[in-house]
C-alpha positions in Angstrom: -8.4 -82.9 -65.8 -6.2 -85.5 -66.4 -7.9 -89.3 -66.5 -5.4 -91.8 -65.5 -6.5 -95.6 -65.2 -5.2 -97.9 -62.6 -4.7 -102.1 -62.2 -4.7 -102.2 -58.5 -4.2 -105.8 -59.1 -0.7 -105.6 -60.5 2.8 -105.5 -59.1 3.8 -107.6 -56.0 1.7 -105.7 -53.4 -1.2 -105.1 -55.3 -4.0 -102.3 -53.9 -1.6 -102.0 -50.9 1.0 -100.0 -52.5 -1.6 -98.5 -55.6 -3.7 -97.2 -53.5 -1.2 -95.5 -51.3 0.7 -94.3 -54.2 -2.3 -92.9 -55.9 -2.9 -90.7 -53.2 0.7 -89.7 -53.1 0.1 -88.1 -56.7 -3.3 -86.9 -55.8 -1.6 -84.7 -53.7 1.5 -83.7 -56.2 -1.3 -82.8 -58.9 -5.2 -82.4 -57.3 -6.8 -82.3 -61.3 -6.3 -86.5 -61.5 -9.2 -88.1 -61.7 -8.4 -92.1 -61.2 -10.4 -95.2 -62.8 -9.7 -97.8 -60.6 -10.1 -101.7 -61.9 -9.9 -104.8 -59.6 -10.9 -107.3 -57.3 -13.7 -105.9 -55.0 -13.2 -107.9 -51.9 -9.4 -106.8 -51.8 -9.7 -103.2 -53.1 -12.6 -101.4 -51.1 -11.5 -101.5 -48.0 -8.2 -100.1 -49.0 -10.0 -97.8 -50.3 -12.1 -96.3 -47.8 -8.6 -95.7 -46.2 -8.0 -93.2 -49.0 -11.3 -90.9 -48.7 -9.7 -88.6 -50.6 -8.7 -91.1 -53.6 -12.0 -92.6 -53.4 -13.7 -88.9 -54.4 -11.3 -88.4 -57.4 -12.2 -92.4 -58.5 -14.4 -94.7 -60.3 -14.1 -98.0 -58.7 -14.9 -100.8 -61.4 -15.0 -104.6 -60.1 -13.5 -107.2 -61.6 -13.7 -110.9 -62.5 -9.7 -111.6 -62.0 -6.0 -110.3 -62.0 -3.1 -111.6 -63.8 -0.3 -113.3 -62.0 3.0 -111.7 -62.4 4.5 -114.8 -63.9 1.7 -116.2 -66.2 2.4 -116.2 -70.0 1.4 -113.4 -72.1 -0.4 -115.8 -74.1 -2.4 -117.8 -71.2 -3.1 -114.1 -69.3 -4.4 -113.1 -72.8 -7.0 -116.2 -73.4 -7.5 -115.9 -69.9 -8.1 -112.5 -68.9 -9.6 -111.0 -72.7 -12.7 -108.6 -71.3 -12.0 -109.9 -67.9 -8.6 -109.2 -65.9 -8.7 -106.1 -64.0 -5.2 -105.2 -66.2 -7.4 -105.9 -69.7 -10.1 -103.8 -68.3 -7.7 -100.8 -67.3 -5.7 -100.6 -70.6 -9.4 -101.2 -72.6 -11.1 -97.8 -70.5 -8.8 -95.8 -73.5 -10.6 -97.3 -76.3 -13.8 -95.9 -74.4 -12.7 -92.6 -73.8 -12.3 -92.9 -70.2 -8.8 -92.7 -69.7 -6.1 -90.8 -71.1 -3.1 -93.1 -69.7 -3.0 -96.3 -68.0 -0.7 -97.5 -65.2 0.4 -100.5 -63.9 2.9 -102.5 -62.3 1.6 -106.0 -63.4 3.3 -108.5 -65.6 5.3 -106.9 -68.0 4.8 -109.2 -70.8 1.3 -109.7 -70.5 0.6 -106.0 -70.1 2.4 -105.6 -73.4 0.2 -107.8 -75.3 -2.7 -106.8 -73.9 -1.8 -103.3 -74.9 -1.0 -104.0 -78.2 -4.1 -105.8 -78.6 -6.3 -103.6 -77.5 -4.7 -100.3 -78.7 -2.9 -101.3 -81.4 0.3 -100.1 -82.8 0.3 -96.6 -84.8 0.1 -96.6 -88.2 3.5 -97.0 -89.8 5.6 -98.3 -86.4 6.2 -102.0 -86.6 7.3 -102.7 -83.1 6.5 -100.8 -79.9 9.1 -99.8 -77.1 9.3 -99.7 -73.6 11.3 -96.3 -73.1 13.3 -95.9 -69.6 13.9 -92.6 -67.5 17.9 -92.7 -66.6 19.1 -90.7 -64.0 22.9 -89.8 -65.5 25.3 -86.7 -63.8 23.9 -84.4 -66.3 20.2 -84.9 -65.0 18.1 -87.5 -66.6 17.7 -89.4 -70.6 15.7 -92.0 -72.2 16.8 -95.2 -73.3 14.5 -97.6 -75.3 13.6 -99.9 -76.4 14.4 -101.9 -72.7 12.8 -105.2 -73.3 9.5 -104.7 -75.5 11.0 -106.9 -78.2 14.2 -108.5 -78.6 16.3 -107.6 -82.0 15.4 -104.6 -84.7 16.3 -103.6 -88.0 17.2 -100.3 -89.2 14.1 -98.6 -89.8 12.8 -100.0 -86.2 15.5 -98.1 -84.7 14.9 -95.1 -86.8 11.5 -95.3 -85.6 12.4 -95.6 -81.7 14.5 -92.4 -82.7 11.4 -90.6 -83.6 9.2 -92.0 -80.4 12.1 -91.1 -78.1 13.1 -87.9 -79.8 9.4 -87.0 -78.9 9.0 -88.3 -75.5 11.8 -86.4 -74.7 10.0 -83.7 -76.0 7.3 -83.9 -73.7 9.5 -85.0 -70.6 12.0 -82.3 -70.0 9.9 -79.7 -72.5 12.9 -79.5 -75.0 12.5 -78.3 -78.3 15.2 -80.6 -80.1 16.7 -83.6 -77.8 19.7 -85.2 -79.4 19.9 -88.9 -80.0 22.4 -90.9 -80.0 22.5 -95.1 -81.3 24.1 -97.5 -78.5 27.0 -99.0 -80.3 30.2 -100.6 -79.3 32.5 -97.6 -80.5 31.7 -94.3 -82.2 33.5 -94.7 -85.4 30.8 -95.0 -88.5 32.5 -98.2 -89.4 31.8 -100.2 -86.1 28.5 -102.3 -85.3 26.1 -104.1 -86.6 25.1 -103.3 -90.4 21.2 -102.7 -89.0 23.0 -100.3 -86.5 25.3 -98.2 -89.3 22.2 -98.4 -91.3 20.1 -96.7 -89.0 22.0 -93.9 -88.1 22.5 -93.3 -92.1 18.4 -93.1 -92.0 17.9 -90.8 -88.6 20.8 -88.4 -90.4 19.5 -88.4 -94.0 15.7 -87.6 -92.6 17.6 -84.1 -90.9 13.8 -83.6 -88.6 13.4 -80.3 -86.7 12.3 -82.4 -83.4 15.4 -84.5 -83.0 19.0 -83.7 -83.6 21.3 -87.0 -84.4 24.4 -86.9 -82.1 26.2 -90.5 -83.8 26.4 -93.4 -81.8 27.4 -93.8 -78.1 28.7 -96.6 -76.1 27.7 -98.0 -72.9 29.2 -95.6 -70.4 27.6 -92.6 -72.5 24.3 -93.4 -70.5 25.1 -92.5 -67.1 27.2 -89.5 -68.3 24.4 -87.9 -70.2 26.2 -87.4 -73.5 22.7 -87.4 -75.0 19.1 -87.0 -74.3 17.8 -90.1 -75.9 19.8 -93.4 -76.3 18.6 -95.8 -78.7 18.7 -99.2 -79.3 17.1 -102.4 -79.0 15.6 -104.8 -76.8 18.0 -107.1 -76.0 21.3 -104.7 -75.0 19.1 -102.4 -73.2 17.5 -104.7 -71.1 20.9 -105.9 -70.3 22.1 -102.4 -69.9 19.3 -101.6 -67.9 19.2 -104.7 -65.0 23.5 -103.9 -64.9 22.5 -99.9 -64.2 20.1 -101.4 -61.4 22.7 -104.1 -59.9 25.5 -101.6 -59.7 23.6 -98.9 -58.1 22.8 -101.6 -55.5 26.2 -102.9 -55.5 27.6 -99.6 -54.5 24.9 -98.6 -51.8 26.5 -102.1 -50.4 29.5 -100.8 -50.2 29.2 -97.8 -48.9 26.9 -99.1 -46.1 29.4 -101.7 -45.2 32.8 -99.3 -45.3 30.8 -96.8 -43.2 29.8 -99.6 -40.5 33.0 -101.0 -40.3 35.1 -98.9 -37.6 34.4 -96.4 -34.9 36.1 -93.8 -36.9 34.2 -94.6 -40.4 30.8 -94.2 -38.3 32.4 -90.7 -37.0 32.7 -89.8 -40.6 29.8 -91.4 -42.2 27.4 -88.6 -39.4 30.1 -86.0 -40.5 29.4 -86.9 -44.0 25.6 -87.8 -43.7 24.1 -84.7 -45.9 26.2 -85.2 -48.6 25.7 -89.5 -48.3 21.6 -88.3 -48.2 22.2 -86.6 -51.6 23.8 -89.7 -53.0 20.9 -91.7 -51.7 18.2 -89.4 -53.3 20.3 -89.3 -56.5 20.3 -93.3 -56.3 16.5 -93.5 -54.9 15.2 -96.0 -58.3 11.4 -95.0 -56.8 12.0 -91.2 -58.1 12.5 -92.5 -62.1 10.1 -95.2 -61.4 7.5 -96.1 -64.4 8.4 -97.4 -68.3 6.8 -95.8 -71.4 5.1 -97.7 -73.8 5.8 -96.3 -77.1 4.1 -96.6 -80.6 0.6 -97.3 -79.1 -2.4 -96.0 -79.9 -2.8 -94.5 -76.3 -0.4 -94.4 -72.9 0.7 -97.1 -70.9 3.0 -96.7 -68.2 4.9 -99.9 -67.2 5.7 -99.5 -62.7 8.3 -101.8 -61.3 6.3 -104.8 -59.6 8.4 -104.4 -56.2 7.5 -100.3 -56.2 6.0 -98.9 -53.3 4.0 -96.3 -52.7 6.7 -93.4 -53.4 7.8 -95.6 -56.5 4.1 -96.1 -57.9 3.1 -92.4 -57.5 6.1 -91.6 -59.6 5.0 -94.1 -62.2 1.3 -92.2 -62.1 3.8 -88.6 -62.4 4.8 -89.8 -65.7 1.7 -90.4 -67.0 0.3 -87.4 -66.0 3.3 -85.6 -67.8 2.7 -87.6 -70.9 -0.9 -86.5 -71.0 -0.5 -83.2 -70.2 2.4 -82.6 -72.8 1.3 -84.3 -75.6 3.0 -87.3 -76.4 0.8 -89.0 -78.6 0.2 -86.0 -80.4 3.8 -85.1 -80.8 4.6 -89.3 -82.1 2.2 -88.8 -84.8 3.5 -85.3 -85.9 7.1 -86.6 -86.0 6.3 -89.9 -88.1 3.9 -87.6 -90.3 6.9 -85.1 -90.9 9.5 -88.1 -91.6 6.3 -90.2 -94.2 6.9 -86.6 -95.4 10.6 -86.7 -96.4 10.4 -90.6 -97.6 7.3 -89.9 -100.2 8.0 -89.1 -103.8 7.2 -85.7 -104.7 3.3 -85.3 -105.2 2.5 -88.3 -103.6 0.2 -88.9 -101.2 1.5 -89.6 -97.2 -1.3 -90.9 -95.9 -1.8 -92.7 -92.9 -1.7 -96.1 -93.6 -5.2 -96.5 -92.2 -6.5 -97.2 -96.0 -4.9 -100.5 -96.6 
């Protein structure tokens, strides 16, 4: 049984589209058992829709949600013990959940996670990791907007996180990793850049297996499982990825609308055009990773519907069910390993 906690307050639709999606994955995997948190007037009635949601569920009411463009700082004063998001995130401090998902306010979900969880011991920064769809399949890409800048031994620690959601994603016994750069030589980038991939190769870890640094068209190709880098230039990289997919389905729809003979085509063509559009589909790698946490937070898009959110709730279920956390702590416990003089102590960094 996997326990998987839900804000039906978040995103732009709310319990609407949760709801909805949370049967969708109900049905995809029937060992979920939900925790729902919200507003009871605006969430019951949804959910007697849903009779077969509502068995798998504990429905907890709340006082309030969190608007999707309130401050992290006035949703945390605000919503502390409160929010239906709070509530969600705190049900894996008591052992009620195993993952949380929600669509809500990015920023505020992140500091309400890292309040309540806390970071593991040893990571600095969290990350919000990113499912890519690139020809090869699919990568991971983080950090995509948790925090904005990183030095070397950040990145070397998204290497680890990513190296081992990878891990538990696509079931791989050593992903490879590659550092986002703006050329492949060794001499080019950023010092905290050249200095991080001197620190992912001299650590030599069984999990990952350090490729060198790729540039921006690397992603979509798939040159690498994992693609790291920080905040700022993936969250750039990631909102261009989004754009241009919608750029070209503009295209397309207008060339193939345009003359008698393009619409002959275009039903000629249609299988092949469906492909495309399933490739393209944003709902099927739908749901951001919150690494370096002390439990699982999965991030939806706010627009997602139903399709889009049950994905989100796929991911989490994967997580749990193939160890992420598990496999975090056991990389960063083999890499305190390699960085320790001999016959010291690694410890945890719980005892400070």
């Amino acid at each position: 049984m996997v326990r998987i906690s839900l804000d039906l307050m978040g995103g732009d639709h709310g319990p609407q589209v949760i709801i909805p999606g949370a049967a969708k994955a109900l049905e995809r995997h029937p060992d979920i058992r939900f925790v729902l948190y919200g507003l009871e007037a605006e969430c019951l009635p949804i959910l007697d829709k849903y009779p077969k949601v509502k068995a798998a569920s504990t429905f907890h009411a709340c006082e309030l949600a969190i608007a999707m463009d309130e401050k992290p700082s006035q949703a945390l004063r605000r919503g502390r013990g409160k929010a239906s998001m709070w509530q969600a995130i705190d049900a894996i401090n008591r052992d009620e959940a195993d993952v949380v998902v929600s669509a809500g306010n990015t920023g505020a979900l992140m500091a309400m996670s890292v309040f309540c969880l806390r970071t593991m011991a040893g990571i600095q920064r969290p990350a919000i990791a990113a499912i890519w769809p690139t020809v090869k399949g699919e990568s991971i890409v983080l950090d995509v907007g948790a925090t904005i800048g990183a030095d070397a031994q950040q990145l070397m620690d998204f290497a680890l996180m990513g190296g081992a959601m990878a891990r538990a994603l696509f079931e791989m016994d050593r992903p490879t990793i590659g550092l986002l750069n703006v050329g492949v030589e060794e001499m080019k980038g950023q010092e905290d850049v050249r200095e991080a991939g001197r620190l992912i190769r001299e650590a030599n870890l069984d999990g990952i297996d350090y490729f060198g640094f790729v540039e921006g068209d690397d992603i979509g190709r798939g040159t690498v499982d994992v693609v790291v880098t920080e905040g700022f230039s993936g969250n750039i990289a990631l909102k261009a990825a989004e754009g241009t997919a919608r750029q070209i389905a503009e295209y397309l729809r207008a060339a193939m609308s345009r003359t008698l003979l393009a619409k002959i085509g275009y039903i000629l063509a249609k299988g092949a055009f469906d492909r495309l559009r399933e490739k393209m589909d944003p709902r099927k790698v739908n749901g951001g990773v919150f690494l370096g946490l002390n439990g699982v937070v999965i991030k939806s898009h706010g627009g997602a519907d139903a399709e889009g959110f049950a994905a989100a709730i796929d991911v989490g279920y994967d997580m749990v069910r193939n160890g992420l956390k598990a496999k975090i702590e056991t990389d960063l416990d083999k890499y305190r390993a390699t960085r320790a003089p001999e016959g010291a102590p690694t410890g945890t960094g719980d005892e400070v």
